[in-house]
N, C-alpha and C positions, 0 to 999 in steps of 0.2 A: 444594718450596722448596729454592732450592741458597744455602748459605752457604759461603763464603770464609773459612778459618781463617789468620790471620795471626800471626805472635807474635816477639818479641826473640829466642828463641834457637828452634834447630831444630827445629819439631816434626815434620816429617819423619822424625830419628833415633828422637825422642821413640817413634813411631807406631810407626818398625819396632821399637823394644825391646820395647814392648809385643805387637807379633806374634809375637818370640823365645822370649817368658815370663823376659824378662829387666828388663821394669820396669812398674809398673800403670800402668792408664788414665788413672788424677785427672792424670798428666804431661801427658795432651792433650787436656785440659780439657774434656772432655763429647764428642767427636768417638766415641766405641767406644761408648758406650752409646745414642747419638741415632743411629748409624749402625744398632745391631744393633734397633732399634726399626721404622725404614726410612722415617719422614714425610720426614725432612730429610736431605736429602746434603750433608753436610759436608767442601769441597773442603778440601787444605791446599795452600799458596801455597809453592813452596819459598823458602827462607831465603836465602841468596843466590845470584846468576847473574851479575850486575855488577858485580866488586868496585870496578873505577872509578867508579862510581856513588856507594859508599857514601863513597868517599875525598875526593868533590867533597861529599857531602854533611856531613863530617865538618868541611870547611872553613866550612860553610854554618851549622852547627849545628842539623844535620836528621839524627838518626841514625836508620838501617833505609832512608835514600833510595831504594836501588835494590828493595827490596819493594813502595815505596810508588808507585812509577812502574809496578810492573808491576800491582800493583793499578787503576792508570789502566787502560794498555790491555788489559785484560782483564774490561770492564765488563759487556758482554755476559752475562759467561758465571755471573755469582751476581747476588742477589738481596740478599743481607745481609751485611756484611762484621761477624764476631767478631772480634775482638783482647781476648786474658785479659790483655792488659799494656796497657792503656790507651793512655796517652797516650807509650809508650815507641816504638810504631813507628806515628804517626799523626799526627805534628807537620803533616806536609803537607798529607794527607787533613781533616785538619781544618780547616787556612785555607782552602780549597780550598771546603769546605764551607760554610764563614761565609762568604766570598765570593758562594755561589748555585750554585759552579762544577762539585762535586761534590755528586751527589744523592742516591746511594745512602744508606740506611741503615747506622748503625753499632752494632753494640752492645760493649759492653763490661765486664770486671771490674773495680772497682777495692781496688787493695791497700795505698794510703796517703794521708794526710787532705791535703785539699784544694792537690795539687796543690803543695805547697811553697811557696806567694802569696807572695813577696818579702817577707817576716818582717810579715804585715797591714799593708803599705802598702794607701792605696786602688786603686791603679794596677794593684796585685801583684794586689790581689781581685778588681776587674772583670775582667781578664784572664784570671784564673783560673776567675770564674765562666763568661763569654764559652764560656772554651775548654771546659766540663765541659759548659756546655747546647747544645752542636754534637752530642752523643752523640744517639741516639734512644731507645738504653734503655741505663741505668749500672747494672749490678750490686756493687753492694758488698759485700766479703766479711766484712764482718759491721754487725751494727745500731749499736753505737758510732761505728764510722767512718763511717758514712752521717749520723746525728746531728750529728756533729763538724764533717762536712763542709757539712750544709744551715746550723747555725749561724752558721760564717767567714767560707762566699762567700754567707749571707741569701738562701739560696734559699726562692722564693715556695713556699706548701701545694700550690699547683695543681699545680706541676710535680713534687713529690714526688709526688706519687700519681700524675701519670702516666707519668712516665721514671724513677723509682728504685724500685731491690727490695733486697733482701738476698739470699744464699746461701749456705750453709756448704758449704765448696770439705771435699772430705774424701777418704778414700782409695778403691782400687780395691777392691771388695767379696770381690772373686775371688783377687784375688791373692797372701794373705797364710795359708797355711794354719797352724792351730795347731798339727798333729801335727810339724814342722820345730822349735820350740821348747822348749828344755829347761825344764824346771822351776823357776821364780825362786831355788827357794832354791838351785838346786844354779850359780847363777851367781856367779863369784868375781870380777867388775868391774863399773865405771860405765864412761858411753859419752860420748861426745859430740862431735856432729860438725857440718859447717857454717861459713860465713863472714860471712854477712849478719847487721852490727850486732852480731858478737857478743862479749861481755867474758871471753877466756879469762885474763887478767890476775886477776878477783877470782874465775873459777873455782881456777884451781891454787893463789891465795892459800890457799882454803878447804881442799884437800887436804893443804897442807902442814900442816897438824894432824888428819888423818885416817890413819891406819893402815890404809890399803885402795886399792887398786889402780884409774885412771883412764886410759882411752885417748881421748886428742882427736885426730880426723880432721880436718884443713883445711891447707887451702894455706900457705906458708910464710909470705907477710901477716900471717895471723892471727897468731903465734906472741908470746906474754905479752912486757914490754919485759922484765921481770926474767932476766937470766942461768941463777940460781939455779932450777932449775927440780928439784923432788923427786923423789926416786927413785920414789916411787911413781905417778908421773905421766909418760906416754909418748905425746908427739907422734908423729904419721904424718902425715907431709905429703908423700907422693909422692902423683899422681893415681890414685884407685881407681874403678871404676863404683859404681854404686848398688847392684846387683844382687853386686855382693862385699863392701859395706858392711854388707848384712843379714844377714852369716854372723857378723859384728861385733857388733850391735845384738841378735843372738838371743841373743848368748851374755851378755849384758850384766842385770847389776843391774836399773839403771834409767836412764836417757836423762836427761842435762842439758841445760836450754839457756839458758846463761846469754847475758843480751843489755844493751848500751850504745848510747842513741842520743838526740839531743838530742831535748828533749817536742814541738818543731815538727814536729818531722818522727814521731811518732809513729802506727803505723799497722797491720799485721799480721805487724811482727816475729816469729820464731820460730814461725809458722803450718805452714809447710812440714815441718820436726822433729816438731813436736805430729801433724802427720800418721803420723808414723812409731810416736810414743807409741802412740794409740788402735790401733792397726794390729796393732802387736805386743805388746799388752796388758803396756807397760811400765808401772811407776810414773816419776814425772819431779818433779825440782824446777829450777825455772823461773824466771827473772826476772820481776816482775809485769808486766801488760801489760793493761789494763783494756779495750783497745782490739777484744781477741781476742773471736769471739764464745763458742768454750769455757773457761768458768772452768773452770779444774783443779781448783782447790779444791771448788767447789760440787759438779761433779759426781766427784768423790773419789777421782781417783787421782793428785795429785799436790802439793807443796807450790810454794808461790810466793814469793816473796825480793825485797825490793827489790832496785832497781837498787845494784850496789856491796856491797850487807853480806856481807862476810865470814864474818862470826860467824852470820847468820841460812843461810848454804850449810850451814855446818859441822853446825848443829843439826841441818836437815832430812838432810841425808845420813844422819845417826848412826842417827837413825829408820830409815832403809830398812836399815840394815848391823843394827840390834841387834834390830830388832821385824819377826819374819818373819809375824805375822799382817797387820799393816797392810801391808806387803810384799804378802804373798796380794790381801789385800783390793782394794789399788789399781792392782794387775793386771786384776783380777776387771773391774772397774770402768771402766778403760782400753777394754776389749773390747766391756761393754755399750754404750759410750758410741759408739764405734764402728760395732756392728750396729745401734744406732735413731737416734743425733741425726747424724752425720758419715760418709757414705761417698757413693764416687760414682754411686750410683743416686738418692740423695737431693740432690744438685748437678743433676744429669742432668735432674730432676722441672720444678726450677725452670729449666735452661737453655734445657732445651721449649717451659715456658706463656710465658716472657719473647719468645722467637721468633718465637712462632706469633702472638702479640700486635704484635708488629715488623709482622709478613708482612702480620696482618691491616690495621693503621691505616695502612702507608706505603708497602706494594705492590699489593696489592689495587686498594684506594681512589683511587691515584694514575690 
């Protein structure tokens, strides 16, 4: 079986970091693990080759145009087309598809509830369903957002059970060794890094009545509207890799991820961060997000805040800085949570049986 990996942003670089030992596998979405297996060849498409392409397409309002045309001619040569960003580089491939016009198989992750449907107009939802039952298999990355989603766009039972799964997207198994990490107690900072949906505004509110030391990583975008920003709180906004970022995160307390974003668009905000928590068996306190498929809370290594409360950051933090047994503990916990419910051997499982399933009902058969 040869599958065509396609995605919004490079996975090409993505693949060689990961050859370097400068960034894990979960970055290329099941490709290193279904490759070292050997059933399915997992092609990757480069990212771009045409930039006039994408520029016409930009006019168009068809972003990723110039991937999406090379995916045309180049029919031949795969069998299944993957994209983990859905509907971000597939605008085309998918009218194309509704039309009769393209055949191929598509599968896909999806990371936010239904598609954005023009605030549930009816127009916004038929469109929205249309364009989600063009997929041939939808992964969603977690069971909330799949429910949320068959709710909105009234997707029939039959087709959930035949085109939708779940899968807990998690980290590279390999890549995170324990012996590189210092001791919790003996770390003297919180962390927090990232741009997507995130509220550093009511983060640094919460530190400015903390007595403890906070390093936020993100681009200059992010940065709080307030001026006043405390001394114990220090922005880094020059670009750093990822793989310099975790000499940051080791040395670190506990991992914040505080996130803002309207409830329509609610979906697996702060997914990718939480990746980093369980990984590097941090404690984390978090914006709530019902959405995600790991509770922090349940499985116990971090607290969860609403959207906004100030007062609720401050408490939860005070816990990790004054009580170094729950400290230990939700470390502890981070890690287990890790080695059995979230890593990418367990994405890897279901990106397989979901495939082989593709292969079998729309290649095969055909």
């Amino acid at each position: 079986m040869k599958v065509l990996l396609i995605n919004q942003y490079s996975m090409e670089e993505a693949y060689e970091l990961w050859q370097k030992g400068r960034s894990g596998s979960h970055h290329v979405w099941g490709k290193v693990e279904l490759d070292q297996r050997g059933e399915i060849k997992m092609m990757i498409i480069p990212h771009i080759k045409y930039r006039f392409l994408n520029k016409i397409g930009h006019f168009l309002k068809i972003s990723h145009l110039d991937q999406q045309i090379r995916v045309l001619m180049n029919l031949k040569k795969f069998d299944i087309l993957y994209s983990p960003y859905s509907n971000a580089n597939t605008r085309l491939l998918v009218f194309l598809k509704w039309l009769g016009i393209f055949r191929k198989p598509v599968v896909v992750t999806i990371h936010q509830t239904a598609f954005s449907s023009s605030k549930n107009r009816k127009t916004g939802i038929w469109f929205a369903k249309k364009f989600l039952l063009q997929y041939d298999a939808s992964i969603f990355l977690s069971k909330k957002l799949m429910e949320n989603t068959v709710e909105k766009l009234r997707i029939p039972s039959d087709i959930v059970r035949q085109r939708f799964t779940t899968a807990q997207w998690g980290p590279d198994i390999d890549f995170y060794p324990a012996d590189l990490d210092p001791p919790l107690e003996a770390c003297g900072y919180f962390i927090s890094a990232g741009h997507t949906a995130r509220d550093y505004d009511t983060l640094v509110e919460a530190f400015r009545g903390i007595n403890y030391p906070l390093k936020i990583f993100g681009p200059p975008w992010t940065l709080p509207r307030t001026k006043d920003i405390p001394e114990n709180v220090t922005f880094i906004t020059s670009p750093m890799t990822y793989y310099d970022l975790l000499a940051h995160y080791r040395g670190a307390r506990g991992i914040m991820i505080p996130l803002r974003y309207p409830p329509q668009k609610e979906g697996c905000q702060g997914m990718t961060s939480l990746q980093d928590v369980i990984a590097l068996g941090k404690p984390t306190v978090m914006t709530r997000n019902s959405t995600l498929n790991l509770d922090i809370e349940k499985e116990g290594f971090g607290f969860a805040v609403e959207m906004g409360d100030v007062g609720g950051w401050r408490q939860a933090v005070q816990v990790l800085i004054d009580d170094e047994k729950v400290l230990k503990e939700m470390g502890e916990k981070a890690k287990k949570t890790f080695l059995e419910k979230s890593n990418s051997i367990i994405f890897a499982d279901k990106l397989e049986e979901v495939l082989k399933k593709v292969y079998r009902e729309k290649v095969i058969k055909r």
